[in-house]
C-alpha positions in Angstrom: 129.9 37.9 -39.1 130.0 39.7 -42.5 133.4 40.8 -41.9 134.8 37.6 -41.4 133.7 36.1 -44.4 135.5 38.8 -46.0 139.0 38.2 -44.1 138.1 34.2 -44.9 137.5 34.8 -48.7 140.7 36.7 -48.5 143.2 35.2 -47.3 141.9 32.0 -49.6 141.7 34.4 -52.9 145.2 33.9 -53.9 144.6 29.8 -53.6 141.5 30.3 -55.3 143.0 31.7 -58.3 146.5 29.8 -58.8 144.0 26.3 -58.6 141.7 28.4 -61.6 144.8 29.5 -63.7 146.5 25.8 -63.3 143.3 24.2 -64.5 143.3 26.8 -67.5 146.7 26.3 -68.4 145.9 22.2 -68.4 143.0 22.7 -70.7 145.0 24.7 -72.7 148.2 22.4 -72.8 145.3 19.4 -73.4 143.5 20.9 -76.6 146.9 23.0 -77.9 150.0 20.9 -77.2 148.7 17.5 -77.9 146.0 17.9 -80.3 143.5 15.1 -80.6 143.6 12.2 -84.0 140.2 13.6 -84.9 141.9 16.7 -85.7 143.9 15.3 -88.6 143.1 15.0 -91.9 140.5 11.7 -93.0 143.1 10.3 -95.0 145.7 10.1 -92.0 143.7 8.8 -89.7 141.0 5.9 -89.1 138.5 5.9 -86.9 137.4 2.4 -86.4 133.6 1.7 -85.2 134.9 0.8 -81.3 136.7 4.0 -80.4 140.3 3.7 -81.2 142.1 5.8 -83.5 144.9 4.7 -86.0 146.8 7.1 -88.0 149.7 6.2 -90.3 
């Protein structure tokens, strides 16, 4: 029984690991590529009391 979780968790590792690596590369391409308003400088951007973001 032992032995066949092995061959199960093997022949799933690959899948395992691309769906791990895309998810990285997403957070990475989130908080890298398309930085967040909050990130700029106060006097770009305005923060109004309801959420939304303006920047000139």
């Amino acid at each position: 029984m032992f032995a066949r979780m092995i061959r199960c968790h093997a022949r799933y590792q690959a899948m395992i690991l691309l769906f791990l690596l895309a998810a990285a590369m997403l957070t990475f391409a989130a908080t890298v590529v398309s930085p967040s308003a909050e990130a700029k400088p106060p006097s770009e951007c305005y923060k109004y009391p309801d959420g939304t973001i303006e920047c000139e």
